[in-house]
MIMI-204850 format. One record per atom (N, C-alpha, C): residue number from 1; atom name; x, z, y. Coordinates in Angstrom, 1 decimal. Example, Ala and Ser with C-alpha at 12.3 -4.5 7.8 and 13.67 -1.06 7.14 Angstrom:
2
 resi name   east     up  north
    1    N   13.2    7.8   -5.7
    1   CA   12.3    7.8   -4.5
    1    C   13.2    7.8   -3.3
    2    N   12.8    7.1   -2.2
    2   CA   13.7    7.1   -1.1
    2    C   12.9    7.9    0.0
//
This chain:
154
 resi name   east     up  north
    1    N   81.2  126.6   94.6
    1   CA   81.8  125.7   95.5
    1    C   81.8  126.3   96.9
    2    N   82.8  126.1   98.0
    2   CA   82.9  126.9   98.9
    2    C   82.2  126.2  100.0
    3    N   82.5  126.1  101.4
    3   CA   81.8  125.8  102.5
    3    C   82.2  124.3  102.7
    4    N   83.5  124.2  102.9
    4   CA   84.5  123.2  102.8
    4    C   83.7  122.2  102.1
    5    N   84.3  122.8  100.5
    5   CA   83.9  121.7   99.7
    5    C   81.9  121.0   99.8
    6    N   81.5  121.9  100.3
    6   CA   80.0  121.4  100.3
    6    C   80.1  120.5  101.4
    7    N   80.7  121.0  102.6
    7   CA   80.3  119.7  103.8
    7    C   81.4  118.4  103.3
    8    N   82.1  118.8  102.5
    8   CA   83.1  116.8  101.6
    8    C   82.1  116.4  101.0
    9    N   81.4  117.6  100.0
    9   CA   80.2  116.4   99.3
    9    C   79.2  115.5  100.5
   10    N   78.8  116.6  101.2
   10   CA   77.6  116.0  102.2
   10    C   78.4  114.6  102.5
   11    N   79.4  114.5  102.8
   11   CA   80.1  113.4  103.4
   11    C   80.2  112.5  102.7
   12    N   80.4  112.5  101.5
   12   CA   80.2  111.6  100.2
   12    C   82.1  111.4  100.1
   13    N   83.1  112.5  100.4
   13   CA   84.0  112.3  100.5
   13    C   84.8  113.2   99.1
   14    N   85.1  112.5   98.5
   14   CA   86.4  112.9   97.4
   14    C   87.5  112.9   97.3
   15    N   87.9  114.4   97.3
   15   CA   89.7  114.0   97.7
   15    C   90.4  113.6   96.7
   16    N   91.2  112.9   96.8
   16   CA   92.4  112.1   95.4
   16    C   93.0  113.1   94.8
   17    N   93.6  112.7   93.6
   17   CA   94.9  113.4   93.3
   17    C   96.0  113.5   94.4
   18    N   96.5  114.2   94.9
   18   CA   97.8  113.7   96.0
   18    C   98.3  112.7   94.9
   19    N   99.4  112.0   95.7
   19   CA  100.4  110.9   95.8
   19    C  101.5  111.5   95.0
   20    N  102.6  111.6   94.6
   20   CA  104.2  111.7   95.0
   20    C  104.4  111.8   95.7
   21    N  105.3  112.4   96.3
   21   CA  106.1  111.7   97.4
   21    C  107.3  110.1   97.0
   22    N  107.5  109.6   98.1
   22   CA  107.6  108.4   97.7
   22    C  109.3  108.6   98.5
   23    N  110.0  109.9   98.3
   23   CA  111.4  110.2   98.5
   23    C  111.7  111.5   98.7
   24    N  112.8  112.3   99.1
   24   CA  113.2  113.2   98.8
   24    C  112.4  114.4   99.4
   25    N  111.4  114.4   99.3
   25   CA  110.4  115.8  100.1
   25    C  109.7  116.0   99.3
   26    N  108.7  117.6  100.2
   26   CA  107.6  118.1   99.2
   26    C  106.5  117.6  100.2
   27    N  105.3  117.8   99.7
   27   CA  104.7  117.1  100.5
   27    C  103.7  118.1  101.7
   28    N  104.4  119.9  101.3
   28   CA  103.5  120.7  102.2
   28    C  104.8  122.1  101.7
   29    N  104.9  122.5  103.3
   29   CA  105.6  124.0  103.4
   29    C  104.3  125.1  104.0
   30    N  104.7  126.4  103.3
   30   CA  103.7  127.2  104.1
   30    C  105.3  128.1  104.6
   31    N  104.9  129.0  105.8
   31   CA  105.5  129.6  106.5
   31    C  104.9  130.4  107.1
   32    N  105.0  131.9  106.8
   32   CA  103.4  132.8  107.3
   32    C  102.8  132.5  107.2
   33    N  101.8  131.9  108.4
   33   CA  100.4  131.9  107.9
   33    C  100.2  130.2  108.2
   34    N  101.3  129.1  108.7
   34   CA  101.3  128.2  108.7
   34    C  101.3  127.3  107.3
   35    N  100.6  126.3  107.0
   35   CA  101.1  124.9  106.9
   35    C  101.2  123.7  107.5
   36    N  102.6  123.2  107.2
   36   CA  103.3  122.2  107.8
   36    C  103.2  121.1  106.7
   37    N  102.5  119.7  106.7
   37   CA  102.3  118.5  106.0
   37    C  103.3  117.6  106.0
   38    N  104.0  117.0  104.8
   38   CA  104.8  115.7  105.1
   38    C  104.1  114.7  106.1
   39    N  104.5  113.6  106.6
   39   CA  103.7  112.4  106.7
   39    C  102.8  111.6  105.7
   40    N  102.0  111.2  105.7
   40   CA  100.9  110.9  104.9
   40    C  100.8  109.3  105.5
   41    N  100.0  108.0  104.4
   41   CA   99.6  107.3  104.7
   41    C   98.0  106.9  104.4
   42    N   97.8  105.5  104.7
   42   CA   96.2  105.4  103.8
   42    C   96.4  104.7  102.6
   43    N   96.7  105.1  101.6
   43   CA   96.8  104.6  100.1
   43    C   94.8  105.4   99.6
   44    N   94.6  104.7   98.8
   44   CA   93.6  104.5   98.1
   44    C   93.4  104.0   96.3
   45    N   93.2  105.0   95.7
   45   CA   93.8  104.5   94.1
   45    C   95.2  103.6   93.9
   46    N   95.9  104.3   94.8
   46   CA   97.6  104.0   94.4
   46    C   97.8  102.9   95.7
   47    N   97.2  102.4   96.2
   47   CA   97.5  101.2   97.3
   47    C   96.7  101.7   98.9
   48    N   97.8  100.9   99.9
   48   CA   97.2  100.9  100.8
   48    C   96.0  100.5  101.1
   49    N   94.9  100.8  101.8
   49   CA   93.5  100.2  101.9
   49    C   94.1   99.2  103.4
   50    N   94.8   99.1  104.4
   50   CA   95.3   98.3  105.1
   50    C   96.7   98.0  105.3
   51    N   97.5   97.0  106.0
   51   CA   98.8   96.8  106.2
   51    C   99.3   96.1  106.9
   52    N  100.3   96.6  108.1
   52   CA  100.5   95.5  109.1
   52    C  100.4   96.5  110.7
   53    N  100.4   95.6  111.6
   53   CA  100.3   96.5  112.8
   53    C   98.9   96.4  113.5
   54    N   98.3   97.6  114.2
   54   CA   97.4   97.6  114.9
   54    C   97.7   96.7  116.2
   55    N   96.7   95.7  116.6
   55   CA   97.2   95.2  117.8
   55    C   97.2   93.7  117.5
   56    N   97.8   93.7  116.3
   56   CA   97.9   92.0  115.6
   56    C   97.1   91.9  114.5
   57    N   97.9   92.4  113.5
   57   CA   97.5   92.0  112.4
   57    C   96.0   93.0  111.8
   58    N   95.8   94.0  112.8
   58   CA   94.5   95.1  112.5
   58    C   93.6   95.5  113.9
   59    N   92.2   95.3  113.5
   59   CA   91.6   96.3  114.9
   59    C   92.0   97.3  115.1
   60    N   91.9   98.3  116.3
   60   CA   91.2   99.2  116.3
   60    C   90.5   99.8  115.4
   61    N   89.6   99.4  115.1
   61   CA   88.5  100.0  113.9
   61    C   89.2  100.1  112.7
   62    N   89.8   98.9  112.4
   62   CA   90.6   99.0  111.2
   62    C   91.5  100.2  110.7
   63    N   92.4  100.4  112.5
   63   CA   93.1  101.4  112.4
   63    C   92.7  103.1  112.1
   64    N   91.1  102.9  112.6
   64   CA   90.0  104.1  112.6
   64    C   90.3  104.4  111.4
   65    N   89.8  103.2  110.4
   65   CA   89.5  103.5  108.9
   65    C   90.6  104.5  108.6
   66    N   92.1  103.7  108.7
   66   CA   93.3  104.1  107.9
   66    C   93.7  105.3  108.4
   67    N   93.4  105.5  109.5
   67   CA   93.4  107.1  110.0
   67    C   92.8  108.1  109.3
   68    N   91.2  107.6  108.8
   68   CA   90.2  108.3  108.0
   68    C   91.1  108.6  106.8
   69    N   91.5  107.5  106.1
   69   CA   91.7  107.7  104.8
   69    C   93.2  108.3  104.7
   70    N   93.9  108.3  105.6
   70   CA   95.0  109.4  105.5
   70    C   94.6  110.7  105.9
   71    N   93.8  110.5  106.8
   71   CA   93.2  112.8  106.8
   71    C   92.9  112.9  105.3
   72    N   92.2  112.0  104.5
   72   CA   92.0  112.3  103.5
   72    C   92.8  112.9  102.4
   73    N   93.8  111.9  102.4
   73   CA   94.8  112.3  101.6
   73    C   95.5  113.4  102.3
   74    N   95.6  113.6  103.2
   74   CA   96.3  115.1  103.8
   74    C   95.7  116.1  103.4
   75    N   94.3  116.1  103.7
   75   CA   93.6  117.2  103.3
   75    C   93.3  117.5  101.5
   76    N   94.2  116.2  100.6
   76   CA   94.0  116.7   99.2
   76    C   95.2  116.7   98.8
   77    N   96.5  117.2  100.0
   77   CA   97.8  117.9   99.9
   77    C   96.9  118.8   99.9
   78    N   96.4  119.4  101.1
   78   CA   96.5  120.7  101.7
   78    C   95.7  121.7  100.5
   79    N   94.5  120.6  100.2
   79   CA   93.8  121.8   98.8
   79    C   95.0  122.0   97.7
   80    N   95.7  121.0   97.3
   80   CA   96.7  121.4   96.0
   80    C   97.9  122.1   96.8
   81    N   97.9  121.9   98.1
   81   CA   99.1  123.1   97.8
   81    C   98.5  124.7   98.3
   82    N   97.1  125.0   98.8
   82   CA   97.1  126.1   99.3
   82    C   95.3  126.7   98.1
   83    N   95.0  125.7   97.5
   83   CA   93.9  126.1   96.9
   83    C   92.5  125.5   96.7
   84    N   92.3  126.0   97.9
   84   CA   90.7  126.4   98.6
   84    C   90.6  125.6   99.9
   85    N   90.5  125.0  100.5
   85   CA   90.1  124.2  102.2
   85    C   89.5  125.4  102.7
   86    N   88.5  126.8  102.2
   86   CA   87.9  127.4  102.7
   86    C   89.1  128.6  103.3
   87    N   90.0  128.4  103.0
   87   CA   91.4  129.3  103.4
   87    C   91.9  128.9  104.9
   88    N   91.5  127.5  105.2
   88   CA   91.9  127.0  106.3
   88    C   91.0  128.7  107.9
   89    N   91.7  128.7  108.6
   89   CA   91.5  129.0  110.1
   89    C   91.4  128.3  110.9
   90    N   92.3  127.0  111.3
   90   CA   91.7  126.0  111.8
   90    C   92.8  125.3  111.5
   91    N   92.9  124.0  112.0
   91   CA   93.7  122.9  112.4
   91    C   94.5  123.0  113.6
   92    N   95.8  122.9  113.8
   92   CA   96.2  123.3  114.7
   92    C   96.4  122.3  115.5
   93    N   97.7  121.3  114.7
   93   CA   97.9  120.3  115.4
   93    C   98.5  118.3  114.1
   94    N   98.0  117.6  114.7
   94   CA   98.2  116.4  114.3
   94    C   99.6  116.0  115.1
   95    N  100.6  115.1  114.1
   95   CA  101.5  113.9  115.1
   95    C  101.3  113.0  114.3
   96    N  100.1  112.1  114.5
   96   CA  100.2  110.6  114.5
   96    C  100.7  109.3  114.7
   97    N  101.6  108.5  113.7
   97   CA  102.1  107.3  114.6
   97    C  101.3  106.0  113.9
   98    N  101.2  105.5  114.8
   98   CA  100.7  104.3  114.6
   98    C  101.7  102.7  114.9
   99    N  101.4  101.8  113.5
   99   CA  102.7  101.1  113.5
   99    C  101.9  100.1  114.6
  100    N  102.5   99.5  115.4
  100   CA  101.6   99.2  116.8
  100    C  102.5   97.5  117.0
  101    N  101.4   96.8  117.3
  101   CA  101.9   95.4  118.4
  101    C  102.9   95.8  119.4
  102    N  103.6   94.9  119.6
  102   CA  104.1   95.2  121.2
  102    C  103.1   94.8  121.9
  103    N  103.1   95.7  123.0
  103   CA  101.8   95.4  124.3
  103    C  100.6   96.5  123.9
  104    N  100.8   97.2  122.6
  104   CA   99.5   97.7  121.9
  104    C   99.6   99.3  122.3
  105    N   98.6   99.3  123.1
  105   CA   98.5  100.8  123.9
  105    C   97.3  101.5  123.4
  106    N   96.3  101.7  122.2
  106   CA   95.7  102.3  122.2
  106    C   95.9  103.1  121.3
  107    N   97.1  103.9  120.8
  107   CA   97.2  104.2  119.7
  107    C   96.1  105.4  119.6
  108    N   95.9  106.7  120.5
  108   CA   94.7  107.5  120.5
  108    C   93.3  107.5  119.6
  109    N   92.9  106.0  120.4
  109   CA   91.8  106.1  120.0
  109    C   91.9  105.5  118.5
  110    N   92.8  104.7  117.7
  110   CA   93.4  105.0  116.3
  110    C   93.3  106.2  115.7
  111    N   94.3  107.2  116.3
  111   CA   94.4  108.2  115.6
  111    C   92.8  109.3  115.7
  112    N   91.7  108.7  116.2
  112   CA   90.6  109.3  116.5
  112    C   89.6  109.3  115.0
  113    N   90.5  108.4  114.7
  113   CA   89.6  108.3  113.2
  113    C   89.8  109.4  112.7
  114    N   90.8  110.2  112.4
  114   CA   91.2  111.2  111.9
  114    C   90.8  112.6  111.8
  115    N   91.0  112.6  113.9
  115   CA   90.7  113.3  114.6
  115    C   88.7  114.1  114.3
  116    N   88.1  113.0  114.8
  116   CA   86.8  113.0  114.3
  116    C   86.1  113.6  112.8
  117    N   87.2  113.1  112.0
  117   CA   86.6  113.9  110.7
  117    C   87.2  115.2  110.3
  118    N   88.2  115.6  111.1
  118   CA   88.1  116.8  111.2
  118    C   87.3  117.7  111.4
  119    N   86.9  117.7  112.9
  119   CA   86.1  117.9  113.4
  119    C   84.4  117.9  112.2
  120    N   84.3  117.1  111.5
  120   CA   83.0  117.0  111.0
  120    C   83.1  117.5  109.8
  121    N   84.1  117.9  109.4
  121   CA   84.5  118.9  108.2
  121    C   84.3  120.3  108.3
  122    N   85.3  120.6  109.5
  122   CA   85.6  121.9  109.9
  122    C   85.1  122.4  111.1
  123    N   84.3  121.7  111.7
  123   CA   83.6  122.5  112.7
  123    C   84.7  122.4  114.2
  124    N   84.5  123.5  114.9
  124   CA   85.2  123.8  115.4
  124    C   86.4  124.3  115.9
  125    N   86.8  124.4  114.2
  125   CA   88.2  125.1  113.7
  125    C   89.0  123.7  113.1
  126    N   88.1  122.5  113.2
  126   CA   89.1  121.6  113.5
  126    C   89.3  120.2  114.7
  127    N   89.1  121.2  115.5
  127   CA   89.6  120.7  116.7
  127    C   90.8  121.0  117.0
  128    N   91.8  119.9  117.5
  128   CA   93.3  120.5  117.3
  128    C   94.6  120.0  118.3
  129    N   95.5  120.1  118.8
  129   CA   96.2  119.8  119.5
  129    C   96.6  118.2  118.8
  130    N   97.2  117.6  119.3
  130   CA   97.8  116.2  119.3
  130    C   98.7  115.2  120.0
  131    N   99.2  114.5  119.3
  131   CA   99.9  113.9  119.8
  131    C  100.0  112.2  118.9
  132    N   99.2  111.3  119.8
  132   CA   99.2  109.7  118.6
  132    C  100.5  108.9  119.8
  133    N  101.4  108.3  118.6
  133   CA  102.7  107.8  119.2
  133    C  102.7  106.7  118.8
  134    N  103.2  105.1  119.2
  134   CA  103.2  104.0  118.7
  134    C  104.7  103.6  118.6
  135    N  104.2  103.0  117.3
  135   CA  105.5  103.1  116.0
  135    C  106.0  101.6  116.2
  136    N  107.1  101.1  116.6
  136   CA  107.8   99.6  115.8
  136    C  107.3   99.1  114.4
  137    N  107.8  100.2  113.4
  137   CA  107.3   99.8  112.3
  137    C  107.1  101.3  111.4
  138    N  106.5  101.3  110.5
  138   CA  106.2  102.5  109.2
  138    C  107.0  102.2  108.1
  139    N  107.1  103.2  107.5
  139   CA  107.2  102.6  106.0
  139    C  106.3  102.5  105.3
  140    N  106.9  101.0  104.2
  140   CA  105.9  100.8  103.5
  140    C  104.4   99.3  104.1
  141    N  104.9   99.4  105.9
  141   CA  103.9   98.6  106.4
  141    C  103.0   99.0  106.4
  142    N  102.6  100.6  106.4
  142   CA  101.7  101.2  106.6
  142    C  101.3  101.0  107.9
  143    N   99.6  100.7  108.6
  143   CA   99.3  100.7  109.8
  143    C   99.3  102.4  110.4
  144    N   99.4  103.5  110.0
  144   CA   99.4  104.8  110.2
  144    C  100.0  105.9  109.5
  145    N  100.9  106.6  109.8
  145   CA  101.2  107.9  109.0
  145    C  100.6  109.1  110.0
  146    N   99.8  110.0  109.1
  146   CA  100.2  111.4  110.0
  146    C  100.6  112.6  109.3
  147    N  100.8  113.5  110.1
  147   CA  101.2  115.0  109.5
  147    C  100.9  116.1  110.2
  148    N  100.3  116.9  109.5
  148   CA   99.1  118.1  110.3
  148    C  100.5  119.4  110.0
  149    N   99.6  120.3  111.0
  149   CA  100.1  121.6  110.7
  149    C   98.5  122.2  111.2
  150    N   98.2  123.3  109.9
  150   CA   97.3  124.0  109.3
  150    C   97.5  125.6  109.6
  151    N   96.6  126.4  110.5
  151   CA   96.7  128.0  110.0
  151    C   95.6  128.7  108.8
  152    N   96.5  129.4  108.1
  152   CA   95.5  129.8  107.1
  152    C   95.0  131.5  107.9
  153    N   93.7  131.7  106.7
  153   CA   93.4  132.6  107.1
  153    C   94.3  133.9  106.7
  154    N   94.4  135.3  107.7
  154   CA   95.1  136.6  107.0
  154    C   95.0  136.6  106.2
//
């Protein structure tokens, strides 16, 4: 088991089978030494674990979780489409939306859920550029989608 995979167990974290995609895409391109992620949501054994907008119908915290649980599922694209997590170099960059209230300005600290367990995966190699945007609506009434871009190692 590699480095990766040991600091997911310490975390008591198991990545899913990916999803489908749920329409006409794949859900990961590599390009040199890039990967580029579809959008992802927080589905959990086939369902969302939340639904609705941050701001109204969800905390903050709520939105933490579903943030959590979509790096999740991003990061068990990124093992099925490149292998190993231990291949990663670092995290480059996140675009986060969050499906938001009107008036609802915190989308950041939302997408911090995300953000954070990166970081406590991958050290310092996943600390990463960003950008959290507030959404009208998602599909699906998902409270969050995101989509990473990944450098692998030479």
């Amino acid at each position: 088991m590699g480095n990766i995979e040991d600091r997911l167990k310490s975390l008591n974290i198991e990545l899913p089978e990916p999803a489908a995609p749920a329409a006409i895409y794949i859900p990961a391109v590599t390009v040199n030494n890039l990967v580029y992620t579809s959008g992802n949501d927080c589905r959990k054994d086939g369902k969302l674990i939340y639904m609705g907008k941050v701001g109204s119908d969800l905390s903050v915290e709520q939105g933490q979780q579903a943030a959590r649980q979509t790096m999740i599922n991003l990061l068990a694209v990124l093992k099925n489409h490149i292998g190993d997590l231990d291949r990663v170099e670092r995290i480059v960059k996140l675009l986060g939306f969050v499906n938001s209230a009107p008036g609802f300005v915190e989308q950041p600290y939302v997408i911090n859920g995300a953000s954070s367990l990166l970081e406590e995966i991958f050290g310092d190699a996943g600390k990463h550029a960003r950008s959290a945007i507030g959404a009208p609506e998602l599909p699906f009434n998902t409270p969050v989608e995101i989509e990473m871009i990944v450098q692998l190692k030479s």
